[in-house]
C-alpha positions as CSV (number, residue, x, y, z in Angstrom):
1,X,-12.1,34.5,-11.7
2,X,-12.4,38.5,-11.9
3,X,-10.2,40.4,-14.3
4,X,-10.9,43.3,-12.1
5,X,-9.5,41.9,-8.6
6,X,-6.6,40.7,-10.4
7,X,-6.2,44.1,-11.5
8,X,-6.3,45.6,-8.2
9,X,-3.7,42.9,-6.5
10,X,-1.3,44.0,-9.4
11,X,-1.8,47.6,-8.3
12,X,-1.4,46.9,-4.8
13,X,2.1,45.3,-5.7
14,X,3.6,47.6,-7.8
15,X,3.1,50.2,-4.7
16,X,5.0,47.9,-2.7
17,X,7.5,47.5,-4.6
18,X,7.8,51.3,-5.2
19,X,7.4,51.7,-1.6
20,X,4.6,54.1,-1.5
21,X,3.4,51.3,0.8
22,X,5.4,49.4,3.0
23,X,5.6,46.1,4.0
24,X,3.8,44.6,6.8
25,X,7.0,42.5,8.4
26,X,5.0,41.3,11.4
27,X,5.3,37.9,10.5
28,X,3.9,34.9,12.4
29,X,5.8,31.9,11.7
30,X,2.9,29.9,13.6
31,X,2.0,27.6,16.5
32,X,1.0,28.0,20.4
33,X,3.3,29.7,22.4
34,X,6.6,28.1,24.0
35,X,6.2,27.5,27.9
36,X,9.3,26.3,29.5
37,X,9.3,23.9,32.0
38,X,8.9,25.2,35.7
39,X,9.8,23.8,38.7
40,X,7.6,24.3,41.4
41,X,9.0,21.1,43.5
42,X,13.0,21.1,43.1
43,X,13.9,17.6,42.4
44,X,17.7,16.8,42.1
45,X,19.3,14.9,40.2
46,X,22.8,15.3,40.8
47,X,24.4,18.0,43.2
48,X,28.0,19.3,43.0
49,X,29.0,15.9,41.2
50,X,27.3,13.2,43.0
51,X,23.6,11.4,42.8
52,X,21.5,9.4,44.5
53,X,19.8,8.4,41.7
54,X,19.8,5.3,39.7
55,X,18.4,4.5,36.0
56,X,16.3,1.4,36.1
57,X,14.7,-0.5,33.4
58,X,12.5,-3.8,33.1
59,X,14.8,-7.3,34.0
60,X,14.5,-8.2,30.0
61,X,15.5,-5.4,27.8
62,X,15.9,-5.1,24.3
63,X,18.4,-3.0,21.9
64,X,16.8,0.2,21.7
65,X,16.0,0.4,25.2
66,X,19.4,-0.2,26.1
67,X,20.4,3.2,23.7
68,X,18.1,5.2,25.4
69,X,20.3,3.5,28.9
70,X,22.9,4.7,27.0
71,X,22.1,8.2,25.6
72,X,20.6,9.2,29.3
73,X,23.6,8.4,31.3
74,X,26.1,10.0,28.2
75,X,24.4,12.9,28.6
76,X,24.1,13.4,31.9
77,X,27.3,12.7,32.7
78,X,28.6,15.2,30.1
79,X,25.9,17.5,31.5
80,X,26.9,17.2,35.3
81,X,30.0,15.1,35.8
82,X,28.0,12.5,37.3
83,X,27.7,9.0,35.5
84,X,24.2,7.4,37.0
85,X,24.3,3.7,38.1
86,X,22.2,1.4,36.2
87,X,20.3,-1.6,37.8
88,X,17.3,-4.2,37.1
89,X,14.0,-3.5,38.1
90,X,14.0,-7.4,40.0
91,X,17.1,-4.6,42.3
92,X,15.1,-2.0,42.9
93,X,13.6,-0.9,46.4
94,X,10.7,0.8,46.6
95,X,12.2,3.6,48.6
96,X,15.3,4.7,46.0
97,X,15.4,7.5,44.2
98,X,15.2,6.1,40.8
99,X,15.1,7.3,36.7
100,X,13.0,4.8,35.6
101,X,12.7,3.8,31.5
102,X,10.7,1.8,29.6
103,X,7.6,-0.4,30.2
104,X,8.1,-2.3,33.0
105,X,6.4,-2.9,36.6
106,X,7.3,-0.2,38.2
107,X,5.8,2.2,35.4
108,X,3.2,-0.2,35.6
109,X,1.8,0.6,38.9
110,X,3.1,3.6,39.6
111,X,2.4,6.0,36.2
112,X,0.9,3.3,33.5
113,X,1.1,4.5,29.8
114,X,-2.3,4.6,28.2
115,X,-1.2,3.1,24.8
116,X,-4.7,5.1,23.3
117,X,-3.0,8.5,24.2
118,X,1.2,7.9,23.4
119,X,0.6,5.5,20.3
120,X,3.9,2.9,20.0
121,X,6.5,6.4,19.7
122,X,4.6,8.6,22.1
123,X,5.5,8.4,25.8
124,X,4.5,9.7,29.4
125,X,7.0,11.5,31.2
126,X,5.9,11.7,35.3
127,X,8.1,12.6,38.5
128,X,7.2,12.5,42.1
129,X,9.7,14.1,44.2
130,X,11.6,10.3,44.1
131,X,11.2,8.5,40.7
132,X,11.3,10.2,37.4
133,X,9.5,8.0,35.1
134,X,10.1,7.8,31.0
135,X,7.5,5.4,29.8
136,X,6.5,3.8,26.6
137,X,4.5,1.6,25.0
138,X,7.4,0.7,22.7
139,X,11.1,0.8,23.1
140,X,11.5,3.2,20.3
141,X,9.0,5.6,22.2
142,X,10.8,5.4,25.8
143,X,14.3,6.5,23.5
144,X,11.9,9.3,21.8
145,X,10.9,10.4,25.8
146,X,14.2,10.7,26.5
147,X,15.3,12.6,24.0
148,X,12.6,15.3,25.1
149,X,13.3,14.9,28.4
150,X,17.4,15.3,27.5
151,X,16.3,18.3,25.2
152,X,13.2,20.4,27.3
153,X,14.4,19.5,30.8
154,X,18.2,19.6,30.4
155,X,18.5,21.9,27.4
156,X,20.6,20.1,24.8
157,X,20.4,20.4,21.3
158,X,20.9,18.9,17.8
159,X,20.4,22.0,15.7
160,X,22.1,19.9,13.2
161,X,24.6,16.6,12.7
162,X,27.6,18.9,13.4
163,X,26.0,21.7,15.9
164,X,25.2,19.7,19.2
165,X,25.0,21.4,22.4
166,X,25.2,20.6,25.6
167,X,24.9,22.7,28.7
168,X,27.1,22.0,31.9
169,X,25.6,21.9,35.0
170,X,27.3,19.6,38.4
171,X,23.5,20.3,39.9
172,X,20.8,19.0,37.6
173,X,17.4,20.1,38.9
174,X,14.4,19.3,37.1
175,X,10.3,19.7,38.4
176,X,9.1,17.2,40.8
177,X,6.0,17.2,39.8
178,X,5.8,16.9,36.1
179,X,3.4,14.6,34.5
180,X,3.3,14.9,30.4
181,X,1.7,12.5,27.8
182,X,3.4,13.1,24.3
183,X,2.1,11.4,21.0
184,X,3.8,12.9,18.0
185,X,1.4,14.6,15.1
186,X,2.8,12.1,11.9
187,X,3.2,8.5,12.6
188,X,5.8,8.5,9.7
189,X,8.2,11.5,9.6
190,X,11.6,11.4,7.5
191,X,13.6,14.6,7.1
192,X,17.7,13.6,6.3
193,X,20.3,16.8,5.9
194,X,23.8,16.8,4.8
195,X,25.9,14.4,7.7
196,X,22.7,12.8,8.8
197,X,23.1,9.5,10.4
198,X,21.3,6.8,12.0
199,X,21.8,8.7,15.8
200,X,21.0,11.9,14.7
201,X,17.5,10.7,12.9
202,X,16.7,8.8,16.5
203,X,17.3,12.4,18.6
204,X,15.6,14.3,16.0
205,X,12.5,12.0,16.2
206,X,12.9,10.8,12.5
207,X,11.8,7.4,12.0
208,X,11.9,6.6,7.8
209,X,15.4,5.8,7.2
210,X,14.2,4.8,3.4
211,X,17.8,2.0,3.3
212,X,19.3,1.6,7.3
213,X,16.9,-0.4,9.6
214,X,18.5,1.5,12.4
215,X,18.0,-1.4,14.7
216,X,19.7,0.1,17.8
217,X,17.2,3.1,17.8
218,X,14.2,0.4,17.5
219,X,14.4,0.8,13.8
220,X,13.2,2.6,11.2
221,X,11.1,2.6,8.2
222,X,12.4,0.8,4.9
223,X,12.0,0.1,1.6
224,X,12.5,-2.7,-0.8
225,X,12.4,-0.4,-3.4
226,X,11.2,3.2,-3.6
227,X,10.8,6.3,-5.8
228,X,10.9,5.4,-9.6
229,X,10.5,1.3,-9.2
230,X,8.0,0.7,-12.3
231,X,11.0,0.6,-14.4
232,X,12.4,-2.3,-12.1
233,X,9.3,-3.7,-11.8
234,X,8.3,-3.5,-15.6
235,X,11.8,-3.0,-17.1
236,X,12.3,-1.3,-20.5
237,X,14.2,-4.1,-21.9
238,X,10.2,-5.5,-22.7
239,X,10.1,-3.1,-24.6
240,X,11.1,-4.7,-27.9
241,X,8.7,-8.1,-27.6
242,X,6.2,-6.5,-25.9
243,X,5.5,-3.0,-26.8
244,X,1.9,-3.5,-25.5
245,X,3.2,-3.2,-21.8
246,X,4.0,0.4,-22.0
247,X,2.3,3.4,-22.6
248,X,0.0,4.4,-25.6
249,X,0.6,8.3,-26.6
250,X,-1.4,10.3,-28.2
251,X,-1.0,9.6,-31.7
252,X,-1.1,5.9,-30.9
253,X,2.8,4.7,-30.9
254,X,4.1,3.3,-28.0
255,X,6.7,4.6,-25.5
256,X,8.7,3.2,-22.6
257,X,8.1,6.5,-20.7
258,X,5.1,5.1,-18.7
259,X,3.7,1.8,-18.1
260,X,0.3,0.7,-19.3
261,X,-1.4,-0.5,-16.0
262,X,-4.6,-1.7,-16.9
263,X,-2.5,-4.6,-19.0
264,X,-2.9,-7.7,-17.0
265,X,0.0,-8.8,-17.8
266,X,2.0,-6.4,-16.7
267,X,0.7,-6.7,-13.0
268,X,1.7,-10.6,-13.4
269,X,5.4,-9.4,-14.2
270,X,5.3,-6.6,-11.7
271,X,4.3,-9.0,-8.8
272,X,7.1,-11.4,-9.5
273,X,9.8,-9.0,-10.1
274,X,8.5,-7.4,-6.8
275,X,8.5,-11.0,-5.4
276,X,12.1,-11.3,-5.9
277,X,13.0,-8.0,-4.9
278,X,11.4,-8.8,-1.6
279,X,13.3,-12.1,-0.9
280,X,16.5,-10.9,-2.0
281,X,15.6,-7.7,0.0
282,X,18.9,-7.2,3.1
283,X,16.5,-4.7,4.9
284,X,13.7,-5.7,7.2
285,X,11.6,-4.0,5.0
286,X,8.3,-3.6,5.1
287,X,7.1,-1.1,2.2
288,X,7.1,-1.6,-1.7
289,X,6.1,1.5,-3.8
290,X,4.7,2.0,-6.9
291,X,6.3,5.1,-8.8
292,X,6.2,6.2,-12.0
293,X,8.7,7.6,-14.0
294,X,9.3,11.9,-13.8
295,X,7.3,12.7,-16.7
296,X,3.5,13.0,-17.8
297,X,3.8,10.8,-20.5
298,X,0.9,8.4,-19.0
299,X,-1.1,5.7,-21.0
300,X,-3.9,6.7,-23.4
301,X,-4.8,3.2,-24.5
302,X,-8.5,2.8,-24.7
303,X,-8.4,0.7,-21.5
304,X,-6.9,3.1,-19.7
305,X,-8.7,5.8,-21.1
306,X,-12.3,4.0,-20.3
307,X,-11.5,3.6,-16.3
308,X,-9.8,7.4,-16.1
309,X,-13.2,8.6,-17.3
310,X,-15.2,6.2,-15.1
311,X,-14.0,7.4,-11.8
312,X,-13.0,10.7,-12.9
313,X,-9.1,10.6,-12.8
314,X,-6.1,9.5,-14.2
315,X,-5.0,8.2,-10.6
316,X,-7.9,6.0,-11.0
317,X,-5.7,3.5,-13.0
318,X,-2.8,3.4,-10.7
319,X,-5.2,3.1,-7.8
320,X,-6.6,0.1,-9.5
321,X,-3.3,-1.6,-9.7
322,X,-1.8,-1.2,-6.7
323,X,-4.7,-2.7,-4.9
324,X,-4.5,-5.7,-7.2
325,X,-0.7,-5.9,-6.9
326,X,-1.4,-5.7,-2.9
327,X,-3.9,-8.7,-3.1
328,X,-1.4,-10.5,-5.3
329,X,1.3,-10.3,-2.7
330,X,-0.4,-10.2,0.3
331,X,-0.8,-14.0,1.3
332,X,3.2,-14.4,1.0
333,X,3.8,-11.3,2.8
334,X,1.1,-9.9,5.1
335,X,2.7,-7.2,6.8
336,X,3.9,-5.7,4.2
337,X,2.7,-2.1,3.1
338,X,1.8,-1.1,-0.5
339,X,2.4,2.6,-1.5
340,X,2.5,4.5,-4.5
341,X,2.9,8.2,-5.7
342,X,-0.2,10.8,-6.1
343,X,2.3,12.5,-8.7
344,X,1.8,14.7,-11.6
345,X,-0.9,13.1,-13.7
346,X,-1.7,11.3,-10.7
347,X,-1.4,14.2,-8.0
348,X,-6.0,14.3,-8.0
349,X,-8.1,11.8,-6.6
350,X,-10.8,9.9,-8.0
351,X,-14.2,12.1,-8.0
352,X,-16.0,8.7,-7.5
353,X,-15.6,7.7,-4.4
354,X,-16.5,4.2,-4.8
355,X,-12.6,3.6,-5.9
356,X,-10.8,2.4,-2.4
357,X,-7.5,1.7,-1.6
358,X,-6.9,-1.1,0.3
359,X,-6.0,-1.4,3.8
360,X,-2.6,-1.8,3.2
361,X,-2.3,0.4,0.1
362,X,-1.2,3.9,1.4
363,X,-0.7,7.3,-1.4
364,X,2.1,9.0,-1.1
365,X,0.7,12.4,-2.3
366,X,3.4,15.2,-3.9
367,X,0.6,17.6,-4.8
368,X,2.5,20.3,-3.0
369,X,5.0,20.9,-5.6
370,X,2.1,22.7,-8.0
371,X,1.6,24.9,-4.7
372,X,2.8,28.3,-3.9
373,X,4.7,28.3,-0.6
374,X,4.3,32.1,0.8
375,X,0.6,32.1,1.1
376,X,-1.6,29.6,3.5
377,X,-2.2,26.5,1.2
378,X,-5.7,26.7,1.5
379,X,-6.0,30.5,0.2
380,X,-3.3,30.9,-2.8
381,X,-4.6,28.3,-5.9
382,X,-1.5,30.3,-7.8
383,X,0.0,27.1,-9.3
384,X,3.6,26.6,-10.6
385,X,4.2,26.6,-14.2
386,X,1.8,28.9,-15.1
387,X,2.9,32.1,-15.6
388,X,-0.6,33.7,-16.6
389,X,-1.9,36.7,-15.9
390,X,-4.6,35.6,-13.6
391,X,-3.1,32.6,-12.5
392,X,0.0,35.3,-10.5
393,X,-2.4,37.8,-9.6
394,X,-6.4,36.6,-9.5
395,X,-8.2,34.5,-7.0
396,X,-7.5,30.6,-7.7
397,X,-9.2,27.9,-6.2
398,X,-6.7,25.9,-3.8
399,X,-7.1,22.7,-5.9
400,X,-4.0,20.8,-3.8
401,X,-5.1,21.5,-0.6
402,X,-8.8,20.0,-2.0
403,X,-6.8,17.0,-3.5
404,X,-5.6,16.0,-0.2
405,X,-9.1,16.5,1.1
406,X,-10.3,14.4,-1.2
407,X,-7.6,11.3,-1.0
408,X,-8.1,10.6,2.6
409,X,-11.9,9.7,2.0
410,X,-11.0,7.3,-0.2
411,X,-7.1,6.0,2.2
412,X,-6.9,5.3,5.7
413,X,-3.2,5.8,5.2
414,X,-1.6,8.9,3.5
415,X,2.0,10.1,3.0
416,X,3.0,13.4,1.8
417,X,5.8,13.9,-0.4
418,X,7.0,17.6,0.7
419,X,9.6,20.0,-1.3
420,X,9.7,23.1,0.5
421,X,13.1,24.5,-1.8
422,X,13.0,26.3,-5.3
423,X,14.9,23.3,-7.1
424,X,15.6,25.7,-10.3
425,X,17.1,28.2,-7.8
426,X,18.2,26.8,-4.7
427,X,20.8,29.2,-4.1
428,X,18.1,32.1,-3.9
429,X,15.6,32.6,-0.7
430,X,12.8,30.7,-0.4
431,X,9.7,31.6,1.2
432,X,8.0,28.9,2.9
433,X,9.0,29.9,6.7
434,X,5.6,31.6,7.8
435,X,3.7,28.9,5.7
436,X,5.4,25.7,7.2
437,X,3.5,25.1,10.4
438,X,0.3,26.2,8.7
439,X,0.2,23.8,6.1
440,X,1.2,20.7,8.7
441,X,-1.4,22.0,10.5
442,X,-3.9,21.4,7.9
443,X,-2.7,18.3,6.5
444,X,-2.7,16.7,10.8
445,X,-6.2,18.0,10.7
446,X,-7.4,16.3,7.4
447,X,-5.3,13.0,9.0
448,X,-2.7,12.4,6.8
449,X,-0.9,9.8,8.5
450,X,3.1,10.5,7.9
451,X,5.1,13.4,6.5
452,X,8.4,13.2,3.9
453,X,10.2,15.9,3.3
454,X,12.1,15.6,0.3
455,X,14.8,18.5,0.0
456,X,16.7,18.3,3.6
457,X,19.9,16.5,2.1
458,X,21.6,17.1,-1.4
459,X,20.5,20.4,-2.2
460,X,22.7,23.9,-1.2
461,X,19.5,25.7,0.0
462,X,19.1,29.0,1.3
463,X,18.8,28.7,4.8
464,X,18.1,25.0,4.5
465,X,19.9,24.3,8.1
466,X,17.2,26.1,9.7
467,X,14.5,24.7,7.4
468,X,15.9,21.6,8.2
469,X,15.2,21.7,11.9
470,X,12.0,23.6,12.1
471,X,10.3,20.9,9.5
472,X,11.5,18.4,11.4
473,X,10.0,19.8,15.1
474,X,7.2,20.6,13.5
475,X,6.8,16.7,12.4
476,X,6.5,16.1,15.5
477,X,4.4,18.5,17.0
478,X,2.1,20.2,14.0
479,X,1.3,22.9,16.9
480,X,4.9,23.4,18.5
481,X,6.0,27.3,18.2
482,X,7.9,27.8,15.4
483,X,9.1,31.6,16.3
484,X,10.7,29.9,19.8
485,X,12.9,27.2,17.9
486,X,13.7,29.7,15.2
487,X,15.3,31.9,17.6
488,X,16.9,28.7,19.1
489,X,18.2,27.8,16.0
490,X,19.8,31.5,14.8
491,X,21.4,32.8,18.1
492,X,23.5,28.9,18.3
493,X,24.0,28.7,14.4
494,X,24.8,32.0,13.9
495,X,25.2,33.5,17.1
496,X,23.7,35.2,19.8
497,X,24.8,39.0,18.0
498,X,24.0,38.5,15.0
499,X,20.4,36.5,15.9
500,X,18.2,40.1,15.7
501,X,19.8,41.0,12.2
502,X,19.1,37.4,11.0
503,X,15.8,37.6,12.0
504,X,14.9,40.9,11.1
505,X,16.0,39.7,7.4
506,X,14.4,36.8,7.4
507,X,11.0,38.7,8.6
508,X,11.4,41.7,5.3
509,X,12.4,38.7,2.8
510,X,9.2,36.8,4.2
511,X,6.9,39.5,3.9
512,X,8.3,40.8,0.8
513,X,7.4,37.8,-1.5
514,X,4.2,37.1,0.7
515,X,3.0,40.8,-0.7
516,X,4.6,40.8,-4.0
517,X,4.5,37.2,-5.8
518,X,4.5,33.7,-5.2
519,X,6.5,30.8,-4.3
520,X,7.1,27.6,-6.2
521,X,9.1,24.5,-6.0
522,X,9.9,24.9,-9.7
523,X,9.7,28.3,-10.4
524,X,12.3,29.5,-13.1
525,X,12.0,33.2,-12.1
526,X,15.4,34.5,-10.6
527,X,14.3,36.7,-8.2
528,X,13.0,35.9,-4.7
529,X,10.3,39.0,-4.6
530,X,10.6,42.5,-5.4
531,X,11.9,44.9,-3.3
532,X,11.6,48.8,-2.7
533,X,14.5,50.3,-2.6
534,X,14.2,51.4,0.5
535,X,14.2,47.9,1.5
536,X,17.4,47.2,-0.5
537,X,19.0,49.9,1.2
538,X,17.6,48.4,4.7
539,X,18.6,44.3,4.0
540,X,22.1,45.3,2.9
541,X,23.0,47.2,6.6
542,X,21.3,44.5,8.2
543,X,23.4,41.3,6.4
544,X,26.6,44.2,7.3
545,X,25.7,44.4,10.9
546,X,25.4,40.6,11.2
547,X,28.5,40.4,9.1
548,X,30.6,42.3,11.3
549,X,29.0,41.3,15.1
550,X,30.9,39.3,17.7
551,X,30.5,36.1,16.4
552,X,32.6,33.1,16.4
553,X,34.6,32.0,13.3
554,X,32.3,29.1,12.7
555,X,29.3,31.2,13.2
556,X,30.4,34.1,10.5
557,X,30.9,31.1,8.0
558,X,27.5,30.3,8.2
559,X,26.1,33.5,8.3
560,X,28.2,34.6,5.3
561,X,27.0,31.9,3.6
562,X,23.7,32.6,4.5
563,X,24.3,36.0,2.9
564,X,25.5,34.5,-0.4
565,X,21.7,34.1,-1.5
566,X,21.1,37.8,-1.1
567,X,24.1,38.7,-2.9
568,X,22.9,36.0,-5.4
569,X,19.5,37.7,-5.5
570,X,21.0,41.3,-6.4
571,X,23.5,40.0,-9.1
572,X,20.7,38.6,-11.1
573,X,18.8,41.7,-11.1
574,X,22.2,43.9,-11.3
575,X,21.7,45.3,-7.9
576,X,24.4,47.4,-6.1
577,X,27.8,46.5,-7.4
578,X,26.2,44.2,-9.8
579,X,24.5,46.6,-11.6
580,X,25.8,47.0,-15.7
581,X,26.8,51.0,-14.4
582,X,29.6,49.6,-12.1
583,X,32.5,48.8,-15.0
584,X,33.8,46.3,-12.5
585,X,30.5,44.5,-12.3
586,X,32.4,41.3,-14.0
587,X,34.7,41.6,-11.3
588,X,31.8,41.4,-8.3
589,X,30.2,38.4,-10.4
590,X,33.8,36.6,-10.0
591,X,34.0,37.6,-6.7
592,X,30.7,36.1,-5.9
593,X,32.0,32.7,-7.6
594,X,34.6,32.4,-5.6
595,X,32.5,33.0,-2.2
596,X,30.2,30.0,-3.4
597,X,33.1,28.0,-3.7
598,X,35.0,28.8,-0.5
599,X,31.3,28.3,1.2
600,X,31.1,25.0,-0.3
601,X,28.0,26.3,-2.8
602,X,28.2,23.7,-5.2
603,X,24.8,24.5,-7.1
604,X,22.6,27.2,-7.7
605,X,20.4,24.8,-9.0
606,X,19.7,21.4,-7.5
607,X,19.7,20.2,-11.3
608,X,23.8,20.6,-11.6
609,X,26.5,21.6,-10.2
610,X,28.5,24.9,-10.6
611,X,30.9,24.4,-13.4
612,X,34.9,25.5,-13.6
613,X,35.4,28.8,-13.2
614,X,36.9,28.2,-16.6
615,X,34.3,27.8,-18.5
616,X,32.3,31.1,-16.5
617,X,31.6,33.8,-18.6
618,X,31.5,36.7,-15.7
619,X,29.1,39.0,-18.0
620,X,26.1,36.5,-17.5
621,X,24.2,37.0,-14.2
622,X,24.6,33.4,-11.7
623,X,21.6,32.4,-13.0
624,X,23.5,30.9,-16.0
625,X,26.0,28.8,-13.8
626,X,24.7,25.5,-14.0
């Protein structure tokens, strides 16, 4: 670490924010470039509200092939008019024009699915002029294929669960000649938003429902219990008899905060408590996790202490036990997957790489909430919480993105545990846009096997609707191009006029933190960057031009509350009206209150809601209301 280069980054951002140099806002938000489908043979599916066509699937169905029966003909019908017939493959003539879904004979001999290339979600979509073929390995992959087909081909869209659109067209023409293999990047990908349900986390590709087994869209990943779980497994109320269960501190006094895991007996009591829970489970659940509770309050008995210093980690211990609570339940319940959380104390792997998981034991690895968010992951070592001089401006070693490095030598199975908001200041912007596609791109190339994101539903993010929907296609495709389904996204949510001003802010705000600080999940500061005044002056005309364009009335709602976190930004640094000159400033922070509310801005902190305007005091910045 050099004293000097830190030096020199802190010189280089006080003349940004100055504005003797500006800000480079050519952003890349990442991945290959967006090439629509072409047709080069016109195949046509229905013309002026008729078809020849007629969806056929395998003799012996089951559920979730019969939604994606469903979801085809819906759509196409409220596409074209036209409701397609549906018959059994032991009906079909060779000759007929024909959708065909599934994995059946047909598919079989005319465009097999290579199970090697598609996985059990991926699929093969194929045409020939006469059949259009949606194939899959698994049922849940044919309803996955045609989704994309319903969504690249025929241009509808779930930009969110109350923003669907659907184009209408009485002639539906689509490429005769397309032949497409799709696998998706994560095997395991959850991302809920506010309104989610069980349909809209089938079209979006979403398959960890955490508590709904979603058996109509082939189902879903589930829990028997997840998150915290030690204190079900362990319960405090041991506590009392058996003080030796829990965690050593320190200064040698025991506390109910962690759970001592090298204690034999506790594994005993945690497998049968987990035994139960699994019987009395109403889920078809498969997974059982290990997590700790939210502090760092670990064990420092001497056993523990003995095997984090043999294999170099404090992980070590929980590593240790999972594996043994895996082989302790594995004979009653073999298909059953074992996870628990890379978290905190935990978040590094062991340095001696003789410590395994099992098979069947899988980390689910939250290292990312140290990280800064508007640099690449594997650059910026900044880490959160540490508001040191060389930590915010020298050159750090990018320890998470070597942690995950590390913990898939020692898994064949890794999750990560993603929080892509400021959780102390949700209502401010966040910068993670640019870095989004770059860090799934890393994590698909180390193979980490599935990807949670966190933050989607229950907090009042900045721009979390967009957020939302860009984590979630880039789930699915780690190399999909984020700029095309951005602009998607802006000119439907917020409309087609106000789309450049949107972006155009979203590109200085971007830029503006990447040059002039960081960005963490738990960062306490109250500003999103630092800003010239220039670019003040330029962010304030732009939010007023999308303010005022010809918008809808549902689309000025969301881009005024969109606008909210700049006007959050500028009170807490008493910018503009807010500043203590303006003797009404009170009056603009009331103002701003009320705009929360009438958005439906509950928080400005996912840690609490916004209290009664009662108990406000309007000289305090929004910072304080919470």
């Amino acid at each position: 670490m050099n004293y000097l280069k830190a030096i020199i980054s802190l010189f280089e951002i006080i003349l940004y924010v100055t504005g003797i140099i500006p800000v480079n806002t050519d952003i890349s938000y990442g991945g290959n470039k967006y090439i629509p489908p072409a047709v080069s043979t016109e195949m046509v599916l229905t013309e002026n509200g008729k078809t020849d066509f007629k969806i056929v699937t395998a003799d012996e169905t089951d559920i979730c092939t019969e939604t994606a029966v469903k979801e085809l003909t819906d759509y196409i019908e409220r596409i074209s008019g036209v409701r397609l017939p549906r018959i059994r493959e032991s009906a079909y003539n060779s000759g007929d024009k024909a959708v065909i879904l599934g994995n059946n004979g047909i598919i079989r001999k005319t465009a097999p699915v290579d199970e090697s290339q598609t996985g059990s979600e991926g699929f093969r979509i194929f045409s020939n002029g006469k059949q259009l073929i949606i194939g899959s390995a698994g049922s849940r992959g044919t309803l996955y294929g045609v989704y994309t087909f319903l969504e690249e081909y025929l241009g509808v869209r779930w930009f969110t669960p109350g923003l669907e659109v659907v184009p209408e067209n009485k002639t539906v023409i689509i490429d005769g000649n397309i032949d497409r293999v799709v696998k998706p990047s994560f095997s395991i990908r959850r991302n809920d938003c506010p309104g989610t349900n069980d349909a809209y986390r089938a079209r979006t590709k979403m398959n960890v429902s955490f508590w709904n087994d979603m058996d109509d869209y082939g189902g879903a990943l589930t829990y028997v219990l997840w998150d915290v779980t030690l204190d079900k497994l362990v319960p405090d109320t041991l506590f009392d008899r058996h003080p030796e269960y829990f965690a050593q501190q320190p200064d040698g006094t025991r506390s109910t905060d962690h759970v001592c895991l090298s204690n034999p007996e506790v594994l005993k009591i945690a497998t049968e408590n987990a035994r139960k829970e699994i019987l009395a489970c109403p889920r078809k659940a498969k997974y059982i996790h290990i997590g700790q509770k939210d502090n760092t309050n670990y064990c420092r008995c001497e056993n523990c202490e003995k095997i984090y210093e043999k294999y170099g980690s404090v992980s070590a211990v929980t590593i240790i036990f999972t594996n043994a609570f895996a082989d302790a339940l594995d004979d009653e319940f073999p298909d059953f997957t074992f996870t628990f959380y890379a978290y905190g104390e935990t978040d590094s792997p062991p340095s001696d790489l003789t410590l395994r998981c099992r098979d069947n034991v899988a980390p689910v690895l939250c290292g990312l909430h140290n990280a800064c968010r508007s640099h690449p992951l594997t650059e910026c070592g900044a880490v959160d919480g540490d508001d040191s001089f060389l930590n915010l401006f020298g050159e750090n070693e990018p320890e998470t993105a070597e942690d995950f490095a590390g913990w898939v030598k020692i898994a064949d199975t890794t999750y990560i545990y993603d929080y892509t908001i400021n959780f102390l200041n949700c209502a401010q912007f966040f910068s993670n846009f640019e870095t989004m596609q770059q860090t799934m791109e890393y994590m698909y190339d180390l193979g980490i096997t599935g990807y949670i994101y966190n933050c989607g539903d229950g907090h009042e993010a900045a721009f979390n609707e967009l957020r939302n929907y860009l984590l979630r296609k880039i789930q699915w495709d780690v190399h999909c191009d984020v700029e095309y389904h951005m602009m998607d996204f802006i000119r439907h949510y917020y409309g087609e006029a106000a789309a450049p001003y949107i972006r155009e802010i979203l590109d200085i705000q971007t830029a503006t933190v990447k040059a002039t600080a960081h960005a963490f999940d738990f960062d306490w500061h109250y500003q999103s960057g630092f800003y010239s005044p220039l670019n003040i002056i330029k962010l304030d005309r732009l939010w007023d031009k999308a303010l005022k364009s010809d918008i809808t009335e549902e689309q000025l709602f969301n881009v005024e509350t969109a606008n909210l976190s700049w006007e959050y930004y500028k009170a807490n640094l008493f910018i503009g009206k807010y500043s203590f000159l303006n003797p009404f400033r009170m009056k603009a922070n009331e103002e701003l209150y009320d705009a929360f509310k009438e958005h439906n801005l509950n928080r400005v902190s996912s840690f609490g809601t916004i209290p009664d305007k009662s108990e406000i005091d309007f000289i305090k910045r929004p910072f304080n209301w919470k």
